[in-house]
KEMI-696060 format. One record per residue (C-alpha): x, y, z; residue number from 1. Coordinates in steps of 0.25 Angstrom, whole numbers, plus 5000, padded with zeros to 4 digits. Layout:
residues N
xx; yy; zz; num
X; Y; Z; NUM
...
end
This chain:
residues 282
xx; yy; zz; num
5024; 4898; 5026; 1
5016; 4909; 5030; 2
5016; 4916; 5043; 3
5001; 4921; 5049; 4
4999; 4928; 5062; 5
4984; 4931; 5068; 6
4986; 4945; 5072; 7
4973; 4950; 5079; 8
4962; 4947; 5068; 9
4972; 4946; 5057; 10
4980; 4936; 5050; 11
4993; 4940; 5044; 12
5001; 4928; 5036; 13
5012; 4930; 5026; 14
5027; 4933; 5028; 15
5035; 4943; 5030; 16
5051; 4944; 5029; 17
5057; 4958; 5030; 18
5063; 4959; 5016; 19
5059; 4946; 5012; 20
5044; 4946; 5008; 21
5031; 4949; 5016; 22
5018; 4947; 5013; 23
5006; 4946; 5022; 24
4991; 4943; 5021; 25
4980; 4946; 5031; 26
4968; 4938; 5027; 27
4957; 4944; 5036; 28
4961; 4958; 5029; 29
4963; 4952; 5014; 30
4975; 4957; 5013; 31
4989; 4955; 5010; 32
5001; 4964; 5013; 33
5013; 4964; 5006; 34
5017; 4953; 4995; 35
5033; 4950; 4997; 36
5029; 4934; 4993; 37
5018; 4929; 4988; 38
5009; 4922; 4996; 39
5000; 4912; 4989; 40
4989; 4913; 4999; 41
4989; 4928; 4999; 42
4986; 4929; 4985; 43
4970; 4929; 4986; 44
4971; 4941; 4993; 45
4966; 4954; 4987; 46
4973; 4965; 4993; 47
4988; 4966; 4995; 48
4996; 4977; 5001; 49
5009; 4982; 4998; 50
5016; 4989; 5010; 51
5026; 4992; 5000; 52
5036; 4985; 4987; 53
5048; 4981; 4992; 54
5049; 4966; 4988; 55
5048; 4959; 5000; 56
5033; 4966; 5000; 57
5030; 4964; 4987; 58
5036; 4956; 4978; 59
5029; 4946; 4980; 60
5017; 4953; 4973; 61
5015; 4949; 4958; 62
5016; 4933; 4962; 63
5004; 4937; 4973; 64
4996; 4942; 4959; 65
5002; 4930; 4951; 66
4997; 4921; 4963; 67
4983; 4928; 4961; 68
4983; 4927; 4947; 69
4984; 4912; 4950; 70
4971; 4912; 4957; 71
4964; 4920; 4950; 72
4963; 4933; 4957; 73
4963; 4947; 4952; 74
4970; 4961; 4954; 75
4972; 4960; 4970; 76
4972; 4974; 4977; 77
4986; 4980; 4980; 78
4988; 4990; 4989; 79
5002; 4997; 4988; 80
5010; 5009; 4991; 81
5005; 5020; 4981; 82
5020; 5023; 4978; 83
5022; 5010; 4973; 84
5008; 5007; 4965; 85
5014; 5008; 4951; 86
5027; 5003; 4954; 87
5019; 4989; 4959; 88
5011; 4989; 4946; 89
5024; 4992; 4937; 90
5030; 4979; 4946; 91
5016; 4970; 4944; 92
5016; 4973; 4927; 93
5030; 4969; 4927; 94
5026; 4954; 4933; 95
5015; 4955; 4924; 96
5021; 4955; 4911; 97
5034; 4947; 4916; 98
5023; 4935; 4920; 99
5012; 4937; 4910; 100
5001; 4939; 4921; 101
4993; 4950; 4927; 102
4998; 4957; 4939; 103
4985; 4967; 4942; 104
4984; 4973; 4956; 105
4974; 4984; 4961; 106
4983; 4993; 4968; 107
4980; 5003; 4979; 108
4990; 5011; 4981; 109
4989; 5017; 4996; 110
4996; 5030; 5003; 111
4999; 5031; 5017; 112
4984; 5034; 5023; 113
4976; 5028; 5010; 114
4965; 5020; 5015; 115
4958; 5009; 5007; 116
4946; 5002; 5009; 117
4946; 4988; 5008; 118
4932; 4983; 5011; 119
4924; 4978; 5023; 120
4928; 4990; 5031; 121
4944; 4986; 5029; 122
4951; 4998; 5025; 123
4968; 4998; 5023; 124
4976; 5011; 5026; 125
4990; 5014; 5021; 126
5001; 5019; 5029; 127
5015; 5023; 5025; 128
5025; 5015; 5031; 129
5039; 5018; 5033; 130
5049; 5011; 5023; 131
5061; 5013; 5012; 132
5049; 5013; 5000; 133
5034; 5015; 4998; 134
5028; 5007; 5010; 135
5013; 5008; 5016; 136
5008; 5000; 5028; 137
4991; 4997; 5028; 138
4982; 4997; 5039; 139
4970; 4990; 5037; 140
4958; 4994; 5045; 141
4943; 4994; 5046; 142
4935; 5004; 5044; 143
4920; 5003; 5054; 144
4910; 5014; 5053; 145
4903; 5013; 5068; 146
4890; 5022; 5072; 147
4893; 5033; 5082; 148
4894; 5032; 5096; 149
4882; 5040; 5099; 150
4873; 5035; 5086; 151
4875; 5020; 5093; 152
4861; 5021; 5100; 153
4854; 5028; 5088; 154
4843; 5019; 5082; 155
4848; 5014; 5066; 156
4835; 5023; 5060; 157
4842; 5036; 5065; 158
4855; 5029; 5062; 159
4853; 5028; 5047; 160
4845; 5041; 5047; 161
4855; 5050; 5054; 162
4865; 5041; 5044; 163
4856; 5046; 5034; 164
4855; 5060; 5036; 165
4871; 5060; 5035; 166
4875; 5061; 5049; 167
4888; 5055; 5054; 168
4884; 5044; 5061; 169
4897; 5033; 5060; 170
4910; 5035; 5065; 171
4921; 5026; 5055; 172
4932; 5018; 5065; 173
4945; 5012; 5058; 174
4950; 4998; 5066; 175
4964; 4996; 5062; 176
4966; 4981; 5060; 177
4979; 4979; 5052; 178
4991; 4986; 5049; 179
5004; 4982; 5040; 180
5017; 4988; 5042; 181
5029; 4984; 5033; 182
5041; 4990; 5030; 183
5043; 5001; 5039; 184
5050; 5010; 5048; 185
5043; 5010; 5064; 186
5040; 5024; 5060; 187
5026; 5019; 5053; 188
5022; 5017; 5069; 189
5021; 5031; 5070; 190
5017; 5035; 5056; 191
5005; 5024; 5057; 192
5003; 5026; 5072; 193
4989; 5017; 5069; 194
4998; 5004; 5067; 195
4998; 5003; 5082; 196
4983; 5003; 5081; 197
4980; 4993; 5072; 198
4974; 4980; 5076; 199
4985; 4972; 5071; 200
4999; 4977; 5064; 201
5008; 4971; 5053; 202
5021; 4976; 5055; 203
5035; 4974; 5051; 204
5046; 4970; 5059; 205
5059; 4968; 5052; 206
5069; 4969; 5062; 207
5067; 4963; 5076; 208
5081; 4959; 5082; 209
5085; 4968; 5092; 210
5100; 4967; 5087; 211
5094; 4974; 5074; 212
5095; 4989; 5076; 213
5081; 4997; 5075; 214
5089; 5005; 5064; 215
5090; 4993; 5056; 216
5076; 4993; 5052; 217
5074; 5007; 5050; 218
5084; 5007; 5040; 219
5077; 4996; 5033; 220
5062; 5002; 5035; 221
5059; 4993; 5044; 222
5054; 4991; 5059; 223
5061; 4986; 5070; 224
5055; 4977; 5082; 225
5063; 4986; 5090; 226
5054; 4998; 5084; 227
5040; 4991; 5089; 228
5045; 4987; 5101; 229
5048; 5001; 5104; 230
5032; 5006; 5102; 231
5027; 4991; 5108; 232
5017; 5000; 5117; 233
5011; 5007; 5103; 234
5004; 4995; 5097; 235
4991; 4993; 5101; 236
4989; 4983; 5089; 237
4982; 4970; 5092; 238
4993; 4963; 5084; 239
5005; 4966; 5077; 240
5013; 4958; 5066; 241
5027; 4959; 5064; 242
5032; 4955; 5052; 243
5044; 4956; 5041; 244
5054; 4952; 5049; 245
5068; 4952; 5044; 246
5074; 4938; 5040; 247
5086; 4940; 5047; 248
5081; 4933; 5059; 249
5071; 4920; 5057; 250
5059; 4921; 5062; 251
5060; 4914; 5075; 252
5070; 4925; 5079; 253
5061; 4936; 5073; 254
5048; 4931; 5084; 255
5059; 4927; 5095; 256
5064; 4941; 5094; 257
5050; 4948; 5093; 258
5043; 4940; 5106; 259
5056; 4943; 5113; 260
5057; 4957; 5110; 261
5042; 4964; 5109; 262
5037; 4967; 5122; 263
5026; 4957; 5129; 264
5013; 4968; 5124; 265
5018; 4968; 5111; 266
5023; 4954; 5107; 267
5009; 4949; 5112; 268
5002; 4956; 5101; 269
5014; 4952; 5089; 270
5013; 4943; 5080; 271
5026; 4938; 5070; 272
5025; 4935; 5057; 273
5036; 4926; 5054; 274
5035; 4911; 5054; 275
5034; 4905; 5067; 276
5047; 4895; 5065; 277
5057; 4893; 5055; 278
5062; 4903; 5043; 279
5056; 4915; 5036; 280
5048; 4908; 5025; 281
5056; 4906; 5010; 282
end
């Protein structure tokens, strides 16, 4: 079963097990991120995002196309590290031959600072995160062009004739909504100093027991609850999610752990995903 959170306006579903398999989709944005297992239900949407290819983020990819082929859909576009572009479709023609059947994509390879448009004002922005291989993290965000300040009482005719004669009128604002950060050391906080202002943030958090040294999950790339707990006053975020947890506790340990630990400010704003009883799903 999948897990869901409601993290401010946005719904994140999936699963995630550090090392495992992770693969998250958040419907209000059309997107999924990250395609460890294939999730049937994911497999309508058009725009998937790779933070990077170790197998537990993207194995899973050619039986997400086989599942679209099933129904009927085209070439989705996948957005991927630019390092690792060709290596994906040397990887994609391999399943195609093996399994007789197309394995198209639309890539869009992303750098660190590359920002694509992705319609409706939505834009998506790639940051580099901080792992053992070619890794980025996305922040999507909205894009509003909004008259300035002292124009606000100008009547529209001299608006759109001022407009007309080429002065600068409008002022562009950028609303941070939605941020995923996977697969990382804590230094992406203060290489991406904007995660703490996103409206909601993604996060991993692979190691949260406090018997597990620090060191441990920065020799695995990886975060440590200990590491956020230390900058709790930083995030101004409406929500966070942490996510990709390590199997080596079950998941009623993982929450336990977490509501016990964060500090009251914080832990109001988290939200786990992991499964609310039982094991790790499979």
């Amino acid at each position: 079963m999948l897990d869901e959170v409601q993290a401010g306006p946005y719904t994140v579903r999936g699963i995630s097990v550090g090392g495992v398999y992770t693969s998250l989709q958040v419907p209000e944005l059309e997107v999924v991120l990250d395609v460890g297992v294939p999730v049937r239900s994911f497999a309508g949407t058009e725009r998937i995002f790779l933070s990077h290819a170790h197998p537990d983020h993207a194995s899973g990819l050619g039986s997400l196309l086989g599942i679209r082929r099933l129904l009927g859909k085209g070439a989705p576009q996948l957005f991927l590290p630019a390092e690792i572009e060709a290596q994906v479709h040397e990887a994609l023609a391999v399943l195609g031959r093996l399994h007789h059947t197309s394995m198209d994509v639309r890539t869009v390879p992303m750098r660190p600072g590359d920002v694509k448009p992705l319609g409706h004002d939505l834009h998506v922005r790639a940051f580099r995160t901080h792992h053992s291989v070619p890794s980025l993290g996305y922040q999507f965000l909205r894009r509003v062009t909004k008259l300035r300040p002292e124009f606000l009482d100008t009547p529209p005719q001299e608006i759109a004739r001022r407009r007309k004669a080429g002065e600068d009128l409008f002022v562009a604002r950028e609303h941070l909504e939605l941020a995923y950060a996977t697969d990382t050391l804590s230094k992406v906080l203060e290489t991406e100093p904007g995660l703490f202002d996103s409206r909601v943030l993604v996060i991993e958090c692979t190691f949260v027991d406090p018997k597990r040294p620090v060191q441990d999950a920065r020799d695995r790339a990886h975060l440590h609850l200990d590491e956020l707990i230390a900058q709790a006053d930083r995030f101004r975020n409406e929500a966070l999610v942490l996510m990709h947890f390590s199997q080596s506790l079950a998941p009623h340990d993982v929450r336990a752990l977490i509501e016990e630990r964060l500090p009251p400010t914080l832990r109001e704003r988290v939200r786990i995903l992991a499964p609310a009883a039982g094991r790790w799903f499979g």
